[in-house]
GUPA-218611 format. One record per residue (C-alpha): residue in one letter; residue number from 1; x, y, z. Coordinates in Angstrom, 2 decimals. Example, Ala and Ser with C-alpha at 12.3 -4.5 7.8 and 13.67 -1.06 7.14 Angstrom:
% GUPA-218611
+------+-----+---------+---------+---------+
! code ! pos !       u !       v !       w !
+------+-----+---------+---------+---------+
!    a !   1 !   12.30 !   -4.50 !    7.80 !
!    s !   2 !   13.67 !   -1.06 !    7.14 !
+------+-----+---------+---------+---------+
This chain:
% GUPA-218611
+------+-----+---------+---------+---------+
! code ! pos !       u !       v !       w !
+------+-----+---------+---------+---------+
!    x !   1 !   58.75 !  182.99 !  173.30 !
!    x !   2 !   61.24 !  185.47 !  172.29 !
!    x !   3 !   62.26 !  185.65 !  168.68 !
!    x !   4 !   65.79 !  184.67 !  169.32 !
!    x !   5 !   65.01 !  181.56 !  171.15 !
!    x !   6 !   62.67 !  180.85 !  168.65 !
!    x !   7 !   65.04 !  181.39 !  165.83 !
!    x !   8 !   67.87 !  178.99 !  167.64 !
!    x !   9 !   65.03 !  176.30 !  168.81 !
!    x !  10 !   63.86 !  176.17 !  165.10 !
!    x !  11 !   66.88 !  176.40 !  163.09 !
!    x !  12 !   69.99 !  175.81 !  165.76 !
!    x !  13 !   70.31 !  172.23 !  163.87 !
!    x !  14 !   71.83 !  174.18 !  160.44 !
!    x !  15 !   74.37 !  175.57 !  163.01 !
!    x !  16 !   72.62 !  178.74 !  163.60 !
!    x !  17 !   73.53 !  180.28 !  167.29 !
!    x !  18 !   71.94 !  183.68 !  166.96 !
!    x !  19 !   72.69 !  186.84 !  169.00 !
!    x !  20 !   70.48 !  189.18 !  166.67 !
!    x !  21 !   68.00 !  189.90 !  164.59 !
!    x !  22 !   69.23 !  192.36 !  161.77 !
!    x !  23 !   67.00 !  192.54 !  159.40 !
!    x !  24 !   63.27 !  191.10 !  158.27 !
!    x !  25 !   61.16 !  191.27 !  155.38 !
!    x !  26 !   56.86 !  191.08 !  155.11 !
!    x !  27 !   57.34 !  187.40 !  154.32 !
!    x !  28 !   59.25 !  186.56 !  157.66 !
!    x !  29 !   62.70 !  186.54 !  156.27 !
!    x !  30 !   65.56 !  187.58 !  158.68 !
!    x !  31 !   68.99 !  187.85 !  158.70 !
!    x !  32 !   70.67 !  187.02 !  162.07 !
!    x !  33 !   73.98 !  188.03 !  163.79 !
!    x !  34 !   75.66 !  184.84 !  165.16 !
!    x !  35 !   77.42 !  184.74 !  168.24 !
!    x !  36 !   80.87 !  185.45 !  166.45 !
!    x !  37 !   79.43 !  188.26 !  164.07 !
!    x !  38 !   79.24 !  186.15 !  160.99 !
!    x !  39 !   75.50 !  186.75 !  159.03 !
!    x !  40 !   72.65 !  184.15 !  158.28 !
!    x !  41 !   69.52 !  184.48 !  156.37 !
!    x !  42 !   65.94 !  182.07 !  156.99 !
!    x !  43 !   63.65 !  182.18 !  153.81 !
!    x !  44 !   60.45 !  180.08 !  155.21 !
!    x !  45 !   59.24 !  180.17 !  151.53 !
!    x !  46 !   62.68 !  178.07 !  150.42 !
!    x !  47 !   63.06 !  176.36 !  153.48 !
!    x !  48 !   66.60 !  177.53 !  154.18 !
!    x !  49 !   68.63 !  179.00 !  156.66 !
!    x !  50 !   72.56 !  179.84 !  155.27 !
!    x !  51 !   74.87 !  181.61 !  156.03 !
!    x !  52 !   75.69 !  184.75 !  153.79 !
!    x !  53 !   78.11 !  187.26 !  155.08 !
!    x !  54 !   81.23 !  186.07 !  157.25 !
!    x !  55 !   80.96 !  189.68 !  158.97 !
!    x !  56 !   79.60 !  193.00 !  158.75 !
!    x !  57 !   82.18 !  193.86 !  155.76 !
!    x !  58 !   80.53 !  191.15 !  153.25 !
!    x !  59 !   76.71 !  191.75 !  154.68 !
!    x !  60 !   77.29 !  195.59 !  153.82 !
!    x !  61 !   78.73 !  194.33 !  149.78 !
!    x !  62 !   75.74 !  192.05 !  149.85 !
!    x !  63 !   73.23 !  194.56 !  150.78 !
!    x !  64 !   74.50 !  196.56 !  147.77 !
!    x !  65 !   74.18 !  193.41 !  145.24 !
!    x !  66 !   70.42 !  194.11 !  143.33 !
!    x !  67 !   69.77 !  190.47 !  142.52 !
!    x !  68 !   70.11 !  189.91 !  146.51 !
!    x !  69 !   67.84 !  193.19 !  147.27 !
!    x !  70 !   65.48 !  192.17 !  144.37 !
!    x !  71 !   65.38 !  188.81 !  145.98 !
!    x !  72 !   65.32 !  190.27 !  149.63 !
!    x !  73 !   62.98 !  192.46 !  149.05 !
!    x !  74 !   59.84 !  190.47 !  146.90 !
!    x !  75 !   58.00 !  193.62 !  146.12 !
!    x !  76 !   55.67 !  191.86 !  143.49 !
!    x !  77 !   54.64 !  188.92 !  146.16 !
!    x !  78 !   54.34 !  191.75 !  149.26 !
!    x !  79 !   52.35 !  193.82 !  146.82 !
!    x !  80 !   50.21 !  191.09 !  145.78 !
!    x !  81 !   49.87 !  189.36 !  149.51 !
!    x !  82 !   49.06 !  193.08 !  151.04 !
!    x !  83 !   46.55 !  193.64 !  147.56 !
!    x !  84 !   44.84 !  189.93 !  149.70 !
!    x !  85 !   45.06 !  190.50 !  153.16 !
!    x !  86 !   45.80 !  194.33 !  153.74 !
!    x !  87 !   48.97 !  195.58 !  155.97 !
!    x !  88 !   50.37 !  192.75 !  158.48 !
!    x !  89 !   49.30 !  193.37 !  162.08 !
!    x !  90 !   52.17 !  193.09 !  164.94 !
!    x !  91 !   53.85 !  190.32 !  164.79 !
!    x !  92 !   52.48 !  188.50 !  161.90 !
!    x !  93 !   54.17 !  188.26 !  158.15 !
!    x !  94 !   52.94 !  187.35 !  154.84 !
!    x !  95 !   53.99 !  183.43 !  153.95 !
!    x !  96 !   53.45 !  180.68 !  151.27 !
!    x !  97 !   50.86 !  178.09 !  152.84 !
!    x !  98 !   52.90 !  175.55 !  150.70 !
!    x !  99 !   56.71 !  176.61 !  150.63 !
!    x ! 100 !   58.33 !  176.73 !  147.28 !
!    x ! 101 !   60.49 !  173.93 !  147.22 !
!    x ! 102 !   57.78 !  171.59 !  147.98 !
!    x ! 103 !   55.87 !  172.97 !  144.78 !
!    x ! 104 !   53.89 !  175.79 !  146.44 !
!    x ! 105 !   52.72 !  178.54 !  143.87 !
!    x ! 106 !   54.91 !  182.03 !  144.93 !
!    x ! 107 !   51.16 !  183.97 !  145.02 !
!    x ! 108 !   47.35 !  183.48 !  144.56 !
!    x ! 109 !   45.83 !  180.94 !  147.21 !
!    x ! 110 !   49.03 !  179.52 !  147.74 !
!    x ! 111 !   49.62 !  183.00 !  150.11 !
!    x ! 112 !   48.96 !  183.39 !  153.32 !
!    x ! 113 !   49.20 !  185.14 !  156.83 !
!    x ! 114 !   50.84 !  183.48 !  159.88 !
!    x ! 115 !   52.68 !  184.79 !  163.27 !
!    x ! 116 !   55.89 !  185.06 !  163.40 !
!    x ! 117 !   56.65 !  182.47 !  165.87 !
!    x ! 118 !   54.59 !  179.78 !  163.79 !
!    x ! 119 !   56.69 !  180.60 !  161.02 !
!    x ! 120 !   60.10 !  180.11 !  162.34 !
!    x ! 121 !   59.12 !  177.55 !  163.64 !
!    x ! 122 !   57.14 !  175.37 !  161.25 !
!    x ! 123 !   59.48 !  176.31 !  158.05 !
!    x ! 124 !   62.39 !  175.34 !  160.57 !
!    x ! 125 !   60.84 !  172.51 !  161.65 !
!    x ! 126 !   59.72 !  171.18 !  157.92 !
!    x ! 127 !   63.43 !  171.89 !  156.77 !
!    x ! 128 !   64.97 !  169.59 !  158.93 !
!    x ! 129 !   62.35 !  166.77 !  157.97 !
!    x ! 130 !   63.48 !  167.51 !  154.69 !
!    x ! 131 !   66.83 !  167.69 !  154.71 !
!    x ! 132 !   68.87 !  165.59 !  152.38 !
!    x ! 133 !   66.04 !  164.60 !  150.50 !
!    x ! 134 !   67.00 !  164.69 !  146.83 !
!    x ! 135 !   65.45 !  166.75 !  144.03 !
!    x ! 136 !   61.94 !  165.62 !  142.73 !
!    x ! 137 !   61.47 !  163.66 !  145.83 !
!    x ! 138 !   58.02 !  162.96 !  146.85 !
!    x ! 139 !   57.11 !  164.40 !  150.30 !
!    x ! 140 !   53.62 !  163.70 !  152.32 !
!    x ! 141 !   52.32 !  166.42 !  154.70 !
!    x ! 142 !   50.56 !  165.71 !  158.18 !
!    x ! 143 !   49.23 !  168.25 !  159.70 !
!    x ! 144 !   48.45 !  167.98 !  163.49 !
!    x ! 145 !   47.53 !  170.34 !  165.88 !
+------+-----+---------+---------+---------+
């Protein structure tokens, strides 16, 4: 499946309609044009898609903020994940088998390798079970194939 559909089948529910993808990351972060030029970023590892530029104006300020870049970029976790598992192959990112906000450890076995597809779509698909779940709340995995 192409990215985009992927992107909009996995995340359309935060009110995601994306057009293109303009940037990624090792750990399968993207930010995505929407249809009216306004600027989203998915973070699998935090389980969140949101939007963060309302056009190209604000994504260019934002892509000089360093907290965003140090955030955007997550040299010590790449660096650590590629020290693992060596350089990703096509179509395949680094990823957190357990994502953050369900009290997965950012590195050591708690890192992984996954396609690209299976990312979008499982971190998608996990957010929206989660959704509106408060803080602290306990949360039970099933894993089917």
């Amino acid at each position: 499946m192409e990215l985009i559909a992927e992107i909009k089948k996995a995340w359309g529910w935060v009110g995601l309609k994306p057009a293109l993808v303009v940037g990624e990351n090792d750990f399968g972060n993207f930010i995505i044009e929407d249809e009216v030029g306004r600027y989203w970023r998915i973070c699998p590892e935090d389980l969140y898609c949101k939007l963060i530029a309302e056009d190209r104006a604000e994504l260019v300020v934002l892509s000089n903020n360093q907290e965003f870049l140090h955030d955007w970029y997550m040299v010590s976790l790449v660096a650590e994940a590629k020290d693992k598992f060596g350089p990703l192959r096509p179509g395949y990112k680094y990823c957190l088998k357990i994502p953050g906000v369900l009290g997965g450890e950012y590195g050591g076995g708690n890192l992984g390798v996954i396609s690209v597809a299976e990312l979008v779509s499982a971190s998608g698909h996990i957010a929206k079970e989660i959704e509106g779940l408060p803080d602290g709340a306990q949360v039970q995995l099933t894993i089917t194939e």
